[in-house]
Structures are given as structure tokens and as C-alpha cells.
C-alpha positions as CSV (number, residue, x, y, z in Angstrom):
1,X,95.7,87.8,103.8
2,X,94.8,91.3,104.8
3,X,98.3,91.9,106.4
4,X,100.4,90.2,104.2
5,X,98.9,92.4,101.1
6,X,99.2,95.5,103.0
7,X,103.3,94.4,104.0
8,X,103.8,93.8,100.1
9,X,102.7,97.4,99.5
10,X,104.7,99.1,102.0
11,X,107.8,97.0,100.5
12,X,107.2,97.7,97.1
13,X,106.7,101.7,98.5
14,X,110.4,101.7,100.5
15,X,113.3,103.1,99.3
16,X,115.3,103.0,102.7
17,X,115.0,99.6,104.0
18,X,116.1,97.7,107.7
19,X,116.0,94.1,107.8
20,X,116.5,92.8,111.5
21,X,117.1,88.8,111.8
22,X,118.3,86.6,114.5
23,X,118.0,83.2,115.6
24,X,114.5,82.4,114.3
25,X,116.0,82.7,110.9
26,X,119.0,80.3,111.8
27,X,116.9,78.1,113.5
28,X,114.7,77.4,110.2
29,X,117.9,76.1,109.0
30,X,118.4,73.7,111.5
31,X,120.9,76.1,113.3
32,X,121.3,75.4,117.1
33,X,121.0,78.2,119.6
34,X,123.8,78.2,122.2
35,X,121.7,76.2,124.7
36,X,120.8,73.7,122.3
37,X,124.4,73.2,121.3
38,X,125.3,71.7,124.9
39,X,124.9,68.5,124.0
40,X,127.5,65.6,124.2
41,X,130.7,66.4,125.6
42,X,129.4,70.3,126.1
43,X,126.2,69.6,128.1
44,X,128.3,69.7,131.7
45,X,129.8,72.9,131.0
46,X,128.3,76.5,132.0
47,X,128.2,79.2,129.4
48,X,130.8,81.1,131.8
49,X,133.3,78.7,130.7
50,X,133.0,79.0,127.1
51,X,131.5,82.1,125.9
52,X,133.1,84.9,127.9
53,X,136.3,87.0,127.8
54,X,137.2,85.3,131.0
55,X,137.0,81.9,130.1
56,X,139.1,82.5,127.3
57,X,141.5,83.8,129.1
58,X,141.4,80.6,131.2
59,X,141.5,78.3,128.8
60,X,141.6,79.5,125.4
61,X,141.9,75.8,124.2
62,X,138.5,74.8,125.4
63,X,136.5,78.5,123.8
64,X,138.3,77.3,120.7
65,X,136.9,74.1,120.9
66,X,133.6,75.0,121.4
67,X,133.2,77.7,118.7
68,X,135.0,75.3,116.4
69,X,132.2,72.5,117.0
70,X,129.8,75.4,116.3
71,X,131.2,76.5,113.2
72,X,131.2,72.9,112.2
73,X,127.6,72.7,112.7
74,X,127.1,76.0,111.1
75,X,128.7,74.9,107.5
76,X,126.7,71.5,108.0
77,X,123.7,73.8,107.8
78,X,122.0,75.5,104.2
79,X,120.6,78.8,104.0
80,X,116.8,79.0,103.9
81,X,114.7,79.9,101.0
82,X,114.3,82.9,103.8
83,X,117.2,83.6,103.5
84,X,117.8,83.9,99.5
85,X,114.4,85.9,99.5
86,X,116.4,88.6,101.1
87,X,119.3,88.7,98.6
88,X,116.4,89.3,96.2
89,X,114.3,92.1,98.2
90,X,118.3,93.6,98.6
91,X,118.6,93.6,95.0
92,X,115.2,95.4,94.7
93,X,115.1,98.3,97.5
94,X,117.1,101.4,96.8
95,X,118.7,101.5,100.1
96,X,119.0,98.3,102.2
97,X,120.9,97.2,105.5
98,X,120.4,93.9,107.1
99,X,121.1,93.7,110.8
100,X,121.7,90.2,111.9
101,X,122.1,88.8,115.3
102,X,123.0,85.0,113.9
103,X,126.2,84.5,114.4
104,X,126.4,81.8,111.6
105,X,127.0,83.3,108.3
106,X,124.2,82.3,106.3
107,X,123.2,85.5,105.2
108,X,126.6,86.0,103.4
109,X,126.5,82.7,102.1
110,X,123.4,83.4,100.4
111,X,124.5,86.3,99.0
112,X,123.7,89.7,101.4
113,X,126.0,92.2,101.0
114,X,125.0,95.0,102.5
115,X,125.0,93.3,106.2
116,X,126.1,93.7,109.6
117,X,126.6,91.2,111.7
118,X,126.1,92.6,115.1
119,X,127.2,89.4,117.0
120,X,130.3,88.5,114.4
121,X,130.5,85.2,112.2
122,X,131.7,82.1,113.8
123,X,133.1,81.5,110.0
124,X,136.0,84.2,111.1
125,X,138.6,84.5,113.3
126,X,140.7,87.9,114.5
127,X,144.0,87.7,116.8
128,X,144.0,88.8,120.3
129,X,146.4,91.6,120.1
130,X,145.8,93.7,116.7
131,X,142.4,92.2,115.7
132,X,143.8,90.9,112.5
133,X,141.1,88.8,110.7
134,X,142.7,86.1,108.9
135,X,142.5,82.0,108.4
136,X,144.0,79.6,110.3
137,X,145.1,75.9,110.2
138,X,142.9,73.0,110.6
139,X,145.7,70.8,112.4
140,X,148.0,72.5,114.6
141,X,148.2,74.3,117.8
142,X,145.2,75.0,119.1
143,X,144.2,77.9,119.3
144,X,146.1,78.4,116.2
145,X,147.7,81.9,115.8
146,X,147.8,85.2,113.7
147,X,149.9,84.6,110.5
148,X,150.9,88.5,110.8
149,X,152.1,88.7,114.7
150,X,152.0,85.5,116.2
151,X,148.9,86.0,118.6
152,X,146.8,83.7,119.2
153,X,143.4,83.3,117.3
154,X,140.1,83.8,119.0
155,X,136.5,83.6,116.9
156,X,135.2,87.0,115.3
157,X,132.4,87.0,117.7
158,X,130.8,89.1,120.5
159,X,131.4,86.9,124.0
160,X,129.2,88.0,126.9
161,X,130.0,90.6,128.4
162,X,131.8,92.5,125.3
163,X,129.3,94.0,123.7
164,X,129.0,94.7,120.4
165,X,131.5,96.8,118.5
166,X,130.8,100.8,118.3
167,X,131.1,101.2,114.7
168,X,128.6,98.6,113.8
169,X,126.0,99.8,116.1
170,X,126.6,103.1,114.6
171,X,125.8,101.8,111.7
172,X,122.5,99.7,112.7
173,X,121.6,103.0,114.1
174,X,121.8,105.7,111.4
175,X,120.2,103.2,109.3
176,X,117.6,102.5,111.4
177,X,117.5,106.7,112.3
178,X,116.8,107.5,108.2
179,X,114.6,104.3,106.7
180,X,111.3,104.4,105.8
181,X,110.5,101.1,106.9
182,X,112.1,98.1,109.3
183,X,111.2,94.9,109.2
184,X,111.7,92.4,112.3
185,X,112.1,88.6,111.4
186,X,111.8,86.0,113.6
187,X,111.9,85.5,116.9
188,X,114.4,88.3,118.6
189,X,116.0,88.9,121.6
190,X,114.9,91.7,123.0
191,X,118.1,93.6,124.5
192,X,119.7,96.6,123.5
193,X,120.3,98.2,120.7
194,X,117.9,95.9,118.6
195,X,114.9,96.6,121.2
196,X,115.3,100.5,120.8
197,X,114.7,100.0,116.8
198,X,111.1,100.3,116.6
199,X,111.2,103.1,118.8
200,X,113.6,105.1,116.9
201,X,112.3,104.4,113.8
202,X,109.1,105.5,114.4
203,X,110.7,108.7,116.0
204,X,111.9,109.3,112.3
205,X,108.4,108.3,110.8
206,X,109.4,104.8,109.6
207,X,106.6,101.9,109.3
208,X,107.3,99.0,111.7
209,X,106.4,96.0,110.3
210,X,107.2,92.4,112.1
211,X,106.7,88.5,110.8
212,X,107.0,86.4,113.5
213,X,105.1,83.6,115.2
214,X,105.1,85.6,118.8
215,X,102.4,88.3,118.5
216,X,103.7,89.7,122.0
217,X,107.3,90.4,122.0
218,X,108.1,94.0,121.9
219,X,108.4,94.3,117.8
220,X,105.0,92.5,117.3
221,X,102.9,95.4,119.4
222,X,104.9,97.9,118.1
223,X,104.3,97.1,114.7
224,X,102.0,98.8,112.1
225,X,101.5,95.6,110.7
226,X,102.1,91.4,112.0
227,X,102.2,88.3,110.3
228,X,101.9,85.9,112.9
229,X,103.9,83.5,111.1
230,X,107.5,82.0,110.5
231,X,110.3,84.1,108.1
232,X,110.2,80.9,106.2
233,X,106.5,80.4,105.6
234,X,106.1,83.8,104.4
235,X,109.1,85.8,103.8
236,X,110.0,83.8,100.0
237,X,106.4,84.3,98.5
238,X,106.3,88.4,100.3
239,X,109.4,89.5,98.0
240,X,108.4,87.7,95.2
241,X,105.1,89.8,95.7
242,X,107.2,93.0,96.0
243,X,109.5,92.2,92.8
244,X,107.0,90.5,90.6
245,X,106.6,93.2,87.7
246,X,103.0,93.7,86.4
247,X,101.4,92.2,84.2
248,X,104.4,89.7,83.5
């Protein structure tokens, strides 16, 4: 109780704010990660043959595929009451950014604005050529192209071995460079640029506060304060601790 009344206080105290989420989050809404999602006709196939630049340049048909059944799943699946906690603590910080490793959109569908989506959104597609982000067909060619040059279609994401795009880590990082506070939810791969956040916002004198169930991953002993604990167990009743006005 301790901890979770002390991360209340250092909310209700920020006025620049970092959220950082990633597949704990998704997987609270019954999300698969992208080893759980090779099941079926997938469960033969290495992740070098659908995730990677090469692979789609193999066989662009079958990365479609793939991403396709995982967008599928993905718009099967509801944003948590996580999840809509956020859109309120955005609605109640001066300056917020959410960072988000998910790849599945549910932030947005929930209603976060001010967001980066460090991965991309399996909900969006961008041609191969010009990067043109646009819809596409349901029945068709597959993959379907660009409606504005007639190149095929790929999904808006980061394969492995990309990286993530420069303007959005920019972003993540001058956000991260001038808060007050960050706040790590859920469990977090712990790779570049995300693992260099609680070192660089302690540099610039931020708090470092974490809720997640694994008090030994990098963000949990760098934290001023833990909540050993899911997002979704104690992320809803946290903001409406921050945003409850007194005495109402």
C-alpha cells in the first residue's frame, strides 16, 4: 500500500509524463506474442520466414499472410480497463507521451493520442516503394497494392532486423530527456532504446517508477518505486487515485 500511495503522489506531482508499455499490456487483453501466435498452420515455420525483410522479399504472399492472421487476432481482442486508464491519466498530465512496443493498436483504439508506436500497428499498411500508408482490399491480390503507385503493400511494422524508425526514437528520446517522471508497464523487452530510458531519465532528474510482476528486469531495480503487480490489477484504480478531485 506503501508504494502504490507514494506512485499516486508522484503522478498527481508530474507535469511531463512517459508512459512505456509493451506486450504485458497486450497480453492482458488476450493478445498473443509472436511465439504464441505459431500455432496451426504457422507452428512449422521459423520467424526468419515471416517476420524479416528477407522473407518478404521471398515470398511476400506468406509475410502478408501471417500479419493478416495477426491483425485478425488483434481486432478479435478489446482494450483493457489498463488501457482506458491511460486515456484518462493523458487527459490529466500536462505533458504526456506514451511509448508502446505492442504492435496491436489498442492504445489508439482506446483513445491515446499522444502515442508512438515504436514497433508500428499491424492495423496499417505502407507500400514498398514510397511508404504510402493507405487501405487495401480484403479480396484480391495478395499482397494487395498501393492505391497511389501500384507497389505492393507490406504491414506498417518494424521486421527484425529494421529497426525502428529515426524520427520516432527521436521522439521517445527527447521525451524521455525532459520528463519528470517515466513509468514502465508490464513486462518489457529489454533492448535498445527502451532499456537506456531509465538511465537517461534519471540523467535529467526524472523519477523511475515501474508496475510490473518481475521485480528483477532492468526497470524494476532501477526504479524509485515497484509495484510488483500486473498494469491491469493496478493501473485502473492508480489514475483514478491521481484524478479523483478532493473532497468530491
Amino acid at each position: 500500500m506503501h508504494a502504490f500511495n507514494a506512485l499516486i503522489t508522484e503522478l498527481k506531482t508530474a507535469q511531463k509524463l512517459v508512459v512505456v508499455t509493451g506486450g504485458g499490456m497486450s497480453a492482458e487483453s488476450g493478445v498473443s506474442s509472436f511465439r504464441q501466435a505459431m500455432i496451426g498452420p504457422w507452428a512449422n515455420y521459423d520467424v526468419r520466414d515471416l517476420a524479416t525483410p528477407q522473407a518478404y522479399a521471398r515470398n511476400p504472399k506468406l509475410v502478408w499472410q501471417w500479419y493478416n492472421f495477426r491483425r485478425l487476432q488483434s481486432q478479435t481482442a478489446q482494450p483493457s480497463s489498463a488501457h482506458h486508464a491511460l486515456v484518462d491519466l493523458e487527459q490529466h498530465i500536462p505533458t504526456f507521451v506514451l511509448v508502446s512496443l505492442a504492435i496491436d493498436g489498442l492504445h489508439w483504439r482506446a483513445g491515446s493520442r499522444d502515442l508512438i508506436e515504436l514497433n508500428g500497428c499491424v492495423q496499417r499498411t505502407r507500400c514498398v516503394e514510397s511508404a504510402h500508408l493507405g487501405d487495401w482490399e480484403e479480396e484480391g491480390e495478395v499482397p494487395p497494392r498501393c492505391q497511389r503507385c501500384g507497389s505492393p503493400l507490406r504491414p506498417d511494422v518494424v521486421l527484425l532486423g529494421e529497426g525502428f524508425a529515426r524520427q520516432d526514437v527521436r521522439r521517445a528520446q527527447i521525451a524521455v530527456e525532459s520528463c519528470d517522471a517515466i513509468l514502465f508497464l508490464g513486462e518489457l523487452s529489454a533492448a535498445d532504446p527502451i532499456a537506456q530510458f531509465p538511465f537517461s531519465a534519471k540523467r535529467a532528474g526524472a523519477r523511475v517508477l515501474t508496475v510490473n510482476p518481475d521485480p528483477a528486469s532492468i526497470f524494476s531495480v532501477m526504479a524509485d518505486i515497484h509495484i510488483n503487480d500486473t498494469p491491469g490489477n493496478v493501473i485502473p484504480a492508480l489514475v483514478a487515485g491521481v484524478t479523483r478531485v478532493e473532497g468530491a
